[in-house]
C-alpha beads as a LAMMPS data file, in Angstrom:
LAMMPS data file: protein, C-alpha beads

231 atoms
230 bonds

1 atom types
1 bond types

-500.0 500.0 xlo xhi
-500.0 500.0 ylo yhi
-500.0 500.0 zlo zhi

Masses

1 110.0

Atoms # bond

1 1 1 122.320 161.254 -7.162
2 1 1 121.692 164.800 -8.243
3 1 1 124.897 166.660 -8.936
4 1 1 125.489 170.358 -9.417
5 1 1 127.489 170.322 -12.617
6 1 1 128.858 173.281 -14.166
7 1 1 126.101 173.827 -16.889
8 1 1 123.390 173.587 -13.859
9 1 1 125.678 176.233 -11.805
10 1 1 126.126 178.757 -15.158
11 1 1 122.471 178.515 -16.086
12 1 1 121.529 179.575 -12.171
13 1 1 123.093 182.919 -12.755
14 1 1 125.455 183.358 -10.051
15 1 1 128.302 186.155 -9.836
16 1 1 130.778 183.518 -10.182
17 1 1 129.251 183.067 -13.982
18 1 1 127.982 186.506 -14.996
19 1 1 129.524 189.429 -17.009
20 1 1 129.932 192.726 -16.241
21 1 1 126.808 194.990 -17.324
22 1 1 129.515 197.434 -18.341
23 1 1 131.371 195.321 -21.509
24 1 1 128.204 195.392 -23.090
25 1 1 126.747 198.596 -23.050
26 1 1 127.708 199.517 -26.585
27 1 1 124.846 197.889 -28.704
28 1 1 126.181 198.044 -32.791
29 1 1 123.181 199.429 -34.750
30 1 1 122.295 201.078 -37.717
31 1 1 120.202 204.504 -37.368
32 1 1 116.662 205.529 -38.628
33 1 1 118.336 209.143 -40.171
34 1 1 119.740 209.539 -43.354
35 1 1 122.116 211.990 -44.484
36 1 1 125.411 212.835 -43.382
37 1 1 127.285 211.561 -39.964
38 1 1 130.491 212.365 -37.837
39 1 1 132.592 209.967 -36.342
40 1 1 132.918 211.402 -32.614
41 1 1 134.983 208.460 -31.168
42 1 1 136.891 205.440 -31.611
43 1 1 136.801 203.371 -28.464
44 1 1 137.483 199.675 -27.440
45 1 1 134.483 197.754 -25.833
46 1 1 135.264 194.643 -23.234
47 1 1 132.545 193.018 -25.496
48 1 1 133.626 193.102 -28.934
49 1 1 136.416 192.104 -30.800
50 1 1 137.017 195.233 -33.392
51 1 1 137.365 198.757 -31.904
52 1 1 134.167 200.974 -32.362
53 1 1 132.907 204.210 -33.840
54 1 1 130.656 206.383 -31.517
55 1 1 128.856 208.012 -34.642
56 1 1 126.231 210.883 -34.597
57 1 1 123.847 211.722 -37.817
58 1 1 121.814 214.936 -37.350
59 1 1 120.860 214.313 -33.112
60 1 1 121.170 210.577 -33.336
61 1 1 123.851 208.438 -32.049
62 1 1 124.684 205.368 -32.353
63 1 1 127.599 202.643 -32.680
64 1 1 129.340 200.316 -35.186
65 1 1 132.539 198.435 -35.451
66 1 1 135.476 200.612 -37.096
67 1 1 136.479 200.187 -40.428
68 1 1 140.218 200.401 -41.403
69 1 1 141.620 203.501 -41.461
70 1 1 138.812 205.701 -39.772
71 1 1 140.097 208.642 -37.712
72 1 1 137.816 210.580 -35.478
73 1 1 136.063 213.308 -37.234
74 1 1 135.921 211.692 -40.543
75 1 1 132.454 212.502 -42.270
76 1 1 130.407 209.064 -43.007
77 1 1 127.585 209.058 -45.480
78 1 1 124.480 206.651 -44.409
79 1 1 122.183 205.671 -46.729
80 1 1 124.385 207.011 -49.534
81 1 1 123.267 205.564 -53.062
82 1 1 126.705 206.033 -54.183
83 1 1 128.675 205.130 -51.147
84 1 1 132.209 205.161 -49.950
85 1 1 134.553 203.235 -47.610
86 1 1 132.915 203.510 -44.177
87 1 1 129.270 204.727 -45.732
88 1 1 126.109 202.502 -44.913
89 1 1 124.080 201.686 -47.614
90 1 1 121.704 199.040 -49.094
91 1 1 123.066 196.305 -50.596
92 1 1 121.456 197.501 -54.038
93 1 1 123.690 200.656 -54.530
94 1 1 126.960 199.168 -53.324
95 1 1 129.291 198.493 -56.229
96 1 1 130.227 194.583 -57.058
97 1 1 133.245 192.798 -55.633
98 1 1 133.464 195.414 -52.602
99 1 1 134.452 194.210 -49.070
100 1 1 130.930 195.138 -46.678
101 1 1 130.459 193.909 -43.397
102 1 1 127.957 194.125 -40.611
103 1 1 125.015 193.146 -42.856
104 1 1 121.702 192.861 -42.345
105 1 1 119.617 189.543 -42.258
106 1 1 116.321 191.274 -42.956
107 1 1 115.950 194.951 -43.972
108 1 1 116.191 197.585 -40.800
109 1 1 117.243 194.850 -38.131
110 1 1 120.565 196.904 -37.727
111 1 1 123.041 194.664 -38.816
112 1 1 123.707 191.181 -37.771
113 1 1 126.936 189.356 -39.535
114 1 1 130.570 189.621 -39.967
115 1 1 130.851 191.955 -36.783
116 1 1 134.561 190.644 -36.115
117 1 1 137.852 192.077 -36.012
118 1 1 139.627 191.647 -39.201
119 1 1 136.580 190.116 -41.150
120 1 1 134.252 190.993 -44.309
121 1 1 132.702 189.405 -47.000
122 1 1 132.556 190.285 -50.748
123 1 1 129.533 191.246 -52.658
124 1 1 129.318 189.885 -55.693
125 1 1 125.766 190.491 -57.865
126 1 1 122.628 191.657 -58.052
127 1 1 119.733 189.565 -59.254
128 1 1 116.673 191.468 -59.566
129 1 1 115.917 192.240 -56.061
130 1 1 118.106 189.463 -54.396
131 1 1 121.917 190.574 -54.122
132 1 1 124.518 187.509 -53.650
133 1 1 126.757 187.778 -50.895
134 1 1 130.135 185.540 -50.965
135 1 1 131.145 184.738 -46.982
136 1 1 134.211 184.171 -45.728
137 1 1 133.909 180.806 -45.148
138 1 1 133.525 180.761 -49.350
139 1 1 129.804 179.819 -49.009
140 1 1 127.088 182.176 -51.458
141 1 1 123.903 183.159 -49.440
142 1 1 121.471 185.800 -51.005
143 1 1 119.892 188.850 -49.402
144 1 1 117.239 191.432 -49.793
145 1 1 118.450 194.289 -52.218
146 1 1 117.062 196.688 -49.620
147 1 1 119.359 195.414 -46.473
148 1 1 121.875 197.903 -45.061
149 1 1 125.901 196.959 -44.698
150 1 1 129.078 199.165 -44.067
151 1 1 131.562 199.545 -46.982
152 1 1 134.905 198.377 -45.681
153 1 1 136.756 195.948 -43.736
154 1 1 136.392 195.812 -39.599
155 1 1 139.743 197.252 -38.446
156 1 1 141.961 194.750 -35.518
157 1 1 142.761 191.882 -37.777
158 1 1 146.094 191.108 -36.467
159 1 1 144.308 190.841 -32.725
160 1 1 145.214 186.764 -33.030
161 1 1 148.703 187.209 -33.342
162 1 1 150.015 188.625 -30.163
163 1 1 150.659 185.027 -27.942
164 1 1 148.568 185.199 -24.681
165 1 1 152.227 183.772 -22.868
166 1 1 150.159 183.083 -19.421
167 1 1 146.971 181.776 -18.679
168 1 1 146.004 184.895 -16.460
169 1 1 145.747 186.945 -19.247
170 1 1 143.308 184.180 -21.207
171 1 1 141.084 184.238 -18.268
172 1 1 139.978 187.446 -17.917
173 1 1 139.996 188.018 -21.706
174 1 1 137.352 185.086 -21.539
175 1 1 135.574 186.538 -18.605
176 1 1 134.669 190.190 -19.726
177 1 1 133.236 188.029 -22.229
178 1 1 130.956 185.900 -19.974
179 1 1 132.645 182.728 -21.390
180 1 1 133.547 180.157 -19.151
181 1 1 137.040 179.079 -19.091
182 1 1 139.187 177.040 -18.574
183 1 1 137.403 174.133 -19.983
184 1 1 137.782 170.727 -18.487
185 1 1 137.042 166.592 -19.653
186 1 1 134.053 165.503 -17.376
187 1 1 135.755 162.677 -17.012
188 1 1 138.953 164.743 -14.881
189 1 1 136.779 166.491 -12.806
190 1 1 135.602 164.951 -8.781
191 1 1 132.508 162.612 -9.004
192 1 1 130.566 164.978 -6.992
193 1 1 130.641 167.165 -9.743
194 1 1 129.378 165.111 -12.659
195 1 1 128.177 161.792 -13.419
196 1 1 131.479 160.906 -15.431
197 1 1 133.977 162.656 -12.525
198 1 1 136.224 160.684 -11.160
199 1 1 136.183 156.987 -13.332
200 1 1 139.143 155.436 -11.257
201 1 1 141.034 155.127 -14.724
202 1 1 138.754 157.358 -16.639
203 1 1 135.854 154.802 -17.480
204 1 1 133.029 156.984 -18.513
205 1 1 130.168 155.635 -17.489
206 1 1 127.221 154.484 -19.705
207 1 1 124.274 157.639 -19.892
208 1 1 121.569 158.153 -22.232
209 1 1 119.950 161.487 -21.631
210 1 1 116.586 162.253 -22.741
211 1 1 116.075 165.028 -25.524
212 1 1 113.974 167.351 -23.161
213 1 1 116.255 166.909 -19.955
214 1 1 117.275 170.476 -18.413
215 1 1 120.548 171.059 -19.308
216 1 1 122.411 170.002 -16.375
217 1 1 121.433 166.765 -17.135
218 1 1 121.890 166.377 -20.705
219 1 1 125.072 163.838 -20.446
220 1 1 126.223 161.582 -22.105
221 1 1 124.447 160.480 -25.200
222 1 1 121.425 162.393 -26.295
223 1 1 118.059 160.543 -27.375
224 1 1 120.695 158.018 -30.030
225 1 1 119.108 156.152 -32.624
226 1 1 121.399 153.247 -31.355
227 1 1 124.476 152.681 -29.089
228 1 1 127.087 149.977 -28.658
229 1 1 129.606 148.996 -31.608
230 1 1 127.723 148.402 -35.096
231 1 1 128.232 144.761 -36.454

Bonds

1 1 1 2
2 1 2 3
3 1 3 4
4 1 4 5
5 1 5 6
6 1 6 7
7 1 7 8
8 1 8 9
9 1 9 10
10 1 10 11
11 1 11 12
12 1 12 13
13 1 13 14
14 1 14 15
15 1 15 16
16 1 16 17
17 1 17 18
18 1 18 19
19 1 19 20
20 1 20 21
21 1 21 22
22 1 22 23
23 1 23 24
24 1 24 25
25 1 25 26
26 1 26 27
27 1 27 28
28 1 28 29
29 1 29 30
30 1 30 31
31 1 31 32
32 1 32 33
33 1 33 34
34 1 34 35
35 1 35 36
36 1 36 37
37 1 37 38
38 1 38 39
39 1 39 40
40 1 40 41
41 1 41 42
42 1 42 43
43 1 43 44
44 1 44 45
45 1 45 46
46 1 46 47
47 1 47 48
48 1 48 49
49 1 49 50
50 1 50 51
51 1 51 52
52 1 52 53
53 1 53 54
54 1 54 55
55 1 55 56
56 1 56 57
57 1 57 58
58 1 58 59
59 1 59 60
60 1 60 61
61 1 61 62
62 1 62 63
63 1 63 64
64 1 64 65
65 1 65 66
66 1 66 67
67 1 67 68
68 1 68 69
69 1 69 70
70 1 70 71
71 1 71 72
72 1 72 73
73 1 73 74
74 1 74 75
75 1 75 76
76 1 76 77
77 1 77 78
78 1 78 79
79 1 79 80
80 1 80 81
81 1 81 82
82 1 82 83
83 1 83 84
84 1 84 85
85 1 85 86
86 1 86 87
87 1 87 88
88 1 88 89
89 1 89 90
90 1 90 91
91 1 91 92
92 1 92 93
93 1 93 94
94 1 94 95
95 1 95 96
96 1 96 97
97 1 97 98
98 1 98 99
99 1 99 100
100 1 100 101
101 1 101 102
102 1 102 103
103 1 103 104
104 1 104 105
105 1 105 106
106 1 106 107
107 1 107 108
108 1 108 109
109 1 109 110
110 1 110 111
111 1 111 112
112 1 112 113
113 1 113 114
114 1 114 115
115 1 115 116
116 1 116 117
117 1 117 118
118 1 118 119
119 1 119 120
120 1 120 121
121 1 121 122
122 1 122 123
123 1 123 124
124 1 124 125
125 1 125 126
126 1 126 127
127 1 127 128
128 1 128 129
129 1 129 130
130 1 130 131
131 1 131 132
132 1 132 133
133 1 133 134
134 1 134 135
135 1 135 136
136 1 136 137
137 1 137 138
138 1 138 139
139 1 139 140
140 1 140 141
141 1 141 142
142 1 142 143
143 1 143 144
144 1 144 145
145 1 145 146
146 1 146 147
147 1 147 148
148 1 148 149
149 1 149 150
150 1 150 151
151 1 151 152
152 1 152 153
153 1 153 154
154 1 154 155
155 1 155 156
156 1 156 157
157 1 157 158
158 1 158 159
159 1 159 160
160 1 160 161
161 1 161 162
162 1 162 163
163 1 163 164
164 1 164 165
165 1 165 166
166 1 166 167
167 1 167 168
168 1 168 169
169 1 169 170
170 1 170 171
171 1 171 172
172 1 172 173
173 1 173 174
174 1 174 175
175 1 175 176
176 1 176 177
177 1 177 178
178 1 178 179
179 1 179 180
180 1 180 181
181 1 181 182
182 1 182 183
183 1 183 184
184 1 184 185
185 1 185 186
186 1 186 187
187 1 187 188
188 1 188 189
189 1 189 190
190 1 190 191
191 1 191 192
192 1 192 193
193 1 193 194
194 1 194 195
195 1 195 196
196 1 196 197
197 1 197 198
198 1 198 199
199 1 199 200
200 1 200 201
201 1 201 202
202 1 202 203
203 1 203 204
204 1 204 205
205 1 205 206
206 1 206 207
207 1 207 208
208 1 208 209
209 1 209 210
210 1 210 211
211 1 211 212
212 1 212 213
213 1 213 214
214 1 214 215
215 1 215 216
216 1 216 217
217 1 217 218
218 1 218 219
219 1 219 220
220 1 220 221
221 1 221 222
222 1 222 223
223 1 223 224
224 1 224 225
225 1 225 226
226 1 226 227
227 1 227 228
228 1 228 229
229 1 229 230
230 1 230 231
């Protein structure tokens, strides 16, 4: 019996699961100029965690997420071989054991880790032209000495410690992110709605889906090696 579960209803598109255009229509960058750069603004985006910096260098704007203690019209340096708190530079002229976030994966891509409020990592030493990168999650990864990062630490760390107190406020915090909430057990929802609703005393049934099913109907196990209790 085909059923139109919730990941079959989200991946459909409807306005029930879609975000508003608006909370994302900052895009965090870096820019092609060099030289030196103004912060204009400081404004809060539906679609990011951290406050960001509307920042022009020479004609070119363009966005990233605020470092502590920027004001507006502080001067930024990009590129800077001997940077600053809040300059962008390569990962080859920035100074060991300094706090960096929004780094780039591959040289020019415009910056695609720690991008969260309250978060950096620590740089800790260059090897030739690989530069070791320590994560917050304490793992080492190494990057090209020629990828661009922000000297600093994102500002809105203590975001997490206000209590939500009411569910209201959790679900539109969730939807201006396009995240669906709340989440429920398959098992707790009607049996119209998925192949484990209902159960009449929650006995899930038996499914082994196969490892190309859509995803509506990827339930249950998927593809297993082996099922049933191992003797």
């Amino acid at each position: 019996m085909g059923k139109r579960i919730i990941s079959q209803a989200r991946g459909k598109g409807s306005f029930t699961y879609r975000v508003r255009k608006k909370a994302f229509q900052h895009t965090i960058r870096y820019p092609q100029k060099h030289g030196e750069a103004e912060i204009l603004d400081i404004i809060h985006s539906a679609g990011h965690s951290a406050p960001l910096l509307k920042i022009k260098v020479d004609n070119e704007i363009f966005h990233n997420s605020a470092f502590n203690g920027a004001v507006t019209g502080q001067k930024i340096s990009i590129n800077s071989e001997n940077p600053a708190e809040g300059d962008v530079a390569q990962l080859k002229y920035i100074p060991s054991g300094s706090p960096i976030y929004n780094i780039e994966i591959n040289p020019g891509d415009g910056g695609k880790m720690i991008r969260t409020a309250g978060s950096s990592a620590t740089l800790l030493k260059n090897y030739g032209r690989k530069v070791s990168i320590l994560m917050p999650n304490r793992k080492e990864i190494l990057l090209d000495e020629n990828c661009r990062a922000t000297l600093g630490t994102i500002a809105g760390a203590g975001r997490n410690l206000k209590p939500i107190m009411k569910a209201g406020r959790n679900y539109y915090k969730m939807k201006a992110r396009s995240k669906l909430w709340p989440r429920t057990s398959a098992v707790k929802v009607n049996a119209v709605d998925h192949p484990f609703g209902s159960g009449r005393g929650k006995r899930i049934k038996s499914k082994i889906a196969k490892r190309n099913a859509p995803p509506g109907k990827r339930v249950g196990h998927l593809r297993p090696r082996r099922t049933g209790h191992k003797r």
